[in-house]
C-alpha positions in Angstrom: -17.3 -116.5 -41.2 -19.5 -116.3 -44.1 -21.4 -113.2 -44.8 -24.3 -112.8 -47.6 -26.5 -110.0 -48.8 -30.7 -111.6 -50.2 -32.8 -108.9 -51.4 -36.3 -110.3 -51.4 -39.8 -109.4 -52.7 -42.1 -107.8 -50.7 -44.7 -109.9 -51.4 -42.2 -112.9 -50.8 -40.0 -111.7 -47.7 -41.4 -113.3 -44.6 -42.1 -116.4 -46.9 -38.9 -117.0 -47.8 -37.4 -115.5 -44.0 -39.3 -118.5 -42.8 -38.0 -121.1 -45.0 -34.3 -120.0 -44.5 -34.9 -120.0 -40.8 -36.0 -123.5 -40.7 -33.4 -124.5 -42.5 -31.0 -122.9 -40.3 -33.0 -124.7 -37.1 -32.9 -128.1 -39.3 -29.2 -127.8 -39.5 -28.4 -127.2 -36.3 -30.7 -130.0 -34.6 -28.9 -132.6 -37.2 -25.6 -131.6 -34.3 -27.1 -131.2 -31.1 -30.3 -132.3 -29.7 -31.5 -128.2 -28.5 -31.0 -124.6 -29.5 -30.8 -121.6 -27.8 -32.4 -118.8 -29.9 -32.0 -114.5 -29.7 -34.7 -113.2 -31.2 -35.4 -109.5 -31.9 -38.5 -107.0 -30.6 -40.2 -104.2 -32.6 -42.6 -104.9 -35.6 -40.5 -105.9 -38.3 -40.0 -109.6 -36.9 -43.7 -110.2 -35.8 -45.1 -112.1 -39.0 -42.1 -114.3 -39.3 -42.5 -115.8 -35.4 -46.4 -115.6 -36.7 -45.3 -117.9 -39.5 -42.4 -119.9 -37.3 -45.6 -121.5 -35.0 -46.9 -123.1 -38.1 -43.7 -125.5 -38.0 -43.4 -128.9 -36.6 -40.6 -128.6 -34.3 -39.8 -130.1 -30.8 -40.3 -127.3 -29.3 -39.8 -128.4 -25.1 -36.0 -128.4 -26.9 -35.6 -124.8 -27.7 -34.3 -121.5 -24.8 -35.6 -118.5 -26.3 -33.6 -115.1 -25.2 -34.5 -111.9 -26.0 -32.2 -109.1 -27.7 -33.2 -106.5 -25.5 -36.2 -105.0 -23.7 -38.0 -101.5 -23.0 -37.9 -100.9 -19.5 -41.5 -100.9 -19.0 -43.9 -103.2 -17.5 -44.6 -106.9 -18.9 -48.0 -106.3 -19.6 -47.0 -102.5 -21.3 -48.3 -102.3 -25.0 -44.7 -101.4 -25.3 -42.6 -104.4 -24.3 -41.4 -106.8 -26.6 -41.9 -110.1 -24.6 -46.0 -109.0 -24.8 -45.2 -108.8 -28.3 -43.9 -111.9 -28.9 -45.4 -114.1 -26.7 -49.0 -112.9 -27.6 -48.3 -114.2 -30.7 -45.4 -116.5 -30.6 -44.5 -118.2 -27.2 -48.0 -118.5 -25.8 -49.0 -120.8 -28.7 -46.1 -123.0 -29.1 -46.8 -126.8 -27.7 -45.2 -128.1 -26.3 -43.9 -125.4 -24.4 -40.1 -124.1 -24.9 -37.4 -125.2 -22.5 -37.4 -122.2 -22.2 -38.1 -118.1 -22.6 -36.0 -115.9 -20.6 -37.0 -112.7 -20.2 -35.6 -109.7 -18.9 -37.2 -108.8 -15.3 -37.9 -105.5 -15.7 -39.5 -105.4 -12.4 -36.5 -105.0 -10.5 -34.4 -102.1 -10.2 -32.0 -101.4 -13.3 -29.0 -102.8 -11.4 -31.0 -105.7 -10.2 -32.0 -106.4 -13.6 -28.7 -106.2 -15.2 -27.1 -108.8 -12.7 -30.3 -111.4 -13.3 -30.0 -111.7 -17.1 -25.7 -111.5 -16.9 -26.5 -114.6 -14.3 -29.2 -115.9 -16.8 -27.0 -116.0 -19.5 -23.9 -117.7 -17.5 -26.2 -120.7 -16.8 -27.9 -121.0 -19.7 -25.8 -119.9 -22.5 -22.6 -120.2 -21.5 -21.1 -121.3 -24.9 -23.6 -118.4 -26.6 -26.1 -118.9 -29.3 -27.2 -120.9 -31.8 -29.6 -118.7 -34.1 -30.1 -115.0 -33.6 -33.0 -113.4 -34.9 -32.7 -109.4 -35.8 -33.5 -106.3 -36.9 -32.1 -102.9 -37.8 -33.3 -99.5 -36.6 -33.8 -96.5 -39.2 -31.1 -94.9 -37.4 -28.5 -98.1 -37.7 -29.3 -99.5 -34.3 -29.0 -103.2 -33.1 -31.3 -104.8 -30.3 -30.9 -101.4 -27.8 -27.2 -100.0 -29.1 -27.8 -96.8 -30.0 -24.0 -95.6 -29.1 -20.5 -97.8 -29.2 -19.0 -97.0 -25.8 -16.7 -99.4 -24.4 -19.4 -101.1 -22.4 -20.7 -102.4 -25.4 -17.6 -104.7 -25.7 -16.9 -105.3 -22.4 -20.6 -106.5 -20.3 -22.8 -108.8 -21.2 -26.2 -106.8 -20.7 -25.9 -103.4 -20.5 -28.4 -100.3 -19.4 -29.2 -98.0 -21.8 -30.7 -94.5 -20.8 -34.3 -93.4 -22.5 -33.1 -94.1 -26.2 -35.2 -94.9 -29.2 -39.2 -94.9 -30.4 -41.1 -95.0 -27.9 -38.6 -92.8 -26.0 -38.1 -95.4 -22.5 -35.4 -96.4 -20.8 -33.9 -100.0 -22.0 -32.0 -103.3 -21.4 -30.0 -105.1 -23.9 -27.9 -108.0 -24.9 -24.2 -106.1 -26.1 -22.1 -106.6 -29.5 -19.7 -108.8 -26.9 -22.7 -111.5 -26.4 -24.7 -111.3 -29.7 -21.3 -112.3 -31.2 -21.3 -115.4 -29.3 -24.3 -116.6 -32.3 -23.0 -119.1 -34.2 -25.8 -118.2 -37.0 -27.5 -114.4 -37.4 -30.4 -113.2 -39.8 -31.0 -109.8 -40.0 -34.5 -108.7 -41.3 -34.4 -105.6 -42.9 -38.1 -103.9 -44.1 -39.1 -100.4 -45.1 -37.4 -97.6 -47.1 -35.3 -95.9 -44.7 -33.6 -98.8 -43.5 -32.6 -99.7 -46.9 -30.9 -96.8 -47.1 -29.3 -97.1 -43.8 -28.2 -100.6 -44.8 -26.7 -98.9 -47.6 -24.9 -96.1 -46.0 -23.6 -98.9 -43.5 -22.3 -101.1 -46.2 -21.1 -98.2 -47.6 -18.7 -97.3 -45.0 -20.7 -95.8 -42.2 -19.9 -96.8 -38.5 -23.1 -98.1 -37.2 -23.7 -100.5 -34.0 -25.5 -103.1 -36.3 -22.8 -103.2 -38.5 -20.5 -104.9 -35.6 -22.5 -107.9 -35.4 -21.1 -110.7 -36.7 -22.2 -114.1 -36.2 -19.5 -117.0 -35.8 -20.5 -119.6 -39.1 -22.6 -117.1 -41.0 -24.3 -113.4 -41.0 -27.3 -113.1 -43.3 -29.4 -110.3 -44.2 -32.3 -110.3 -45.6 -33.8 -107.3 -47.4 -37.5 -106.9 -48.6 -38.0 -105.2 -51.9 
């Protein structure tokens, strides 16, 4: 498994995030005829699917997962699928195969067991592409901690953790390493430095991801 390190402008970063993506997506559709995607919440990632609509790409061929979710309403300012589909999902055409979202309209339990089911059907084998980001304080998707369950489940519960302060739901380090490719997008100051401290040594649930053909990450500035 390969792993490499791009430290890009500023100016340049989702630019070039956007031309190594496609070329990731191009690669795989010259193997298989569809792709099952991850792709990451928060505001780091927002301009590259921005960007990512602008490409001519069969679309009606692509699953879309998410890495994790605040457990708040659909419609909250705070969840990540009205984040991305506001700009992203809602103006792709055609329309994926599909975007799987995590129900956070049941109860915790309810919605642990309907994404674990979700993922059995549709990605049994994993992931093609994964698309992620890194917290300040070293986090990946909703890990905070490395507990067992981490390792063991598939989608696991995770108590109010994070900015804003909620409860969450997210993909583990056991299922984002079924990803055949992962980009990390890294932006900002204090995650350089955390990226640092990581590569320096530190334990830190995003170090633990590791896709299964390549990890990248890409660094701005």
């Amino acid at each position: 498994m390969a792993k490499a390190v791009i430290h890009v402008s500023q100016q340049d970063f989702y630019d070039f995030s956007l031309m190594l993506i496609a070329s990731k997506i191009e690669e795989v559709l010259s193997r298989k005829p569809n792709l099952k995607i991850v792709l990451a919440g928060g505001r780091t990632p927002l301009p590259l699917y921005e960007r990512l609509i602008q490409i001519d790409l069969p679309w009606d061929e692509f699953e879309f997962f998410l890495s994790d979710e605040r457990f708040v309403p659909l419609d909250s300012n705070d969840s990540n699928f009205k984040a991305i589909n506001e700009v992203f999902f809602s103006k792709l055409n055609p329309s994926p195969r599909g975007v799987h979202f995590f129900r956070t309209d049941l109860e915790p339990a309810e919605a642990l067991n309907s994404y674990t089911e979700l993922l059995r059907k549709h990605a049994p084998e994993g992931f093609d592409l994964a698309i992620l980001g890194m917290g300040e304080d070293g986090h990946v998707a909703s890990i905070f901690e490395l507990d067992d369950s981490v390792w063991r489940e598939d989608v696991v519960f995770i108590a109010p953790s994070g900015t804003p302060k909620v409860p969450r739901i997210s993909l583990t380090l056991k299922t984002l390493n079924r990803t055949d490719h992962v980009i990390f997008l890294i932006a900002g100051q204090e995650k350089k430095k955390k990226l640092h401290e990581m590569f320096s040594g530190k334990i830190l649930p995003a170090a633990f991801v590791e896709g299964r053909r390549e990890t990248v990450w890409l660094v701005s500035g």
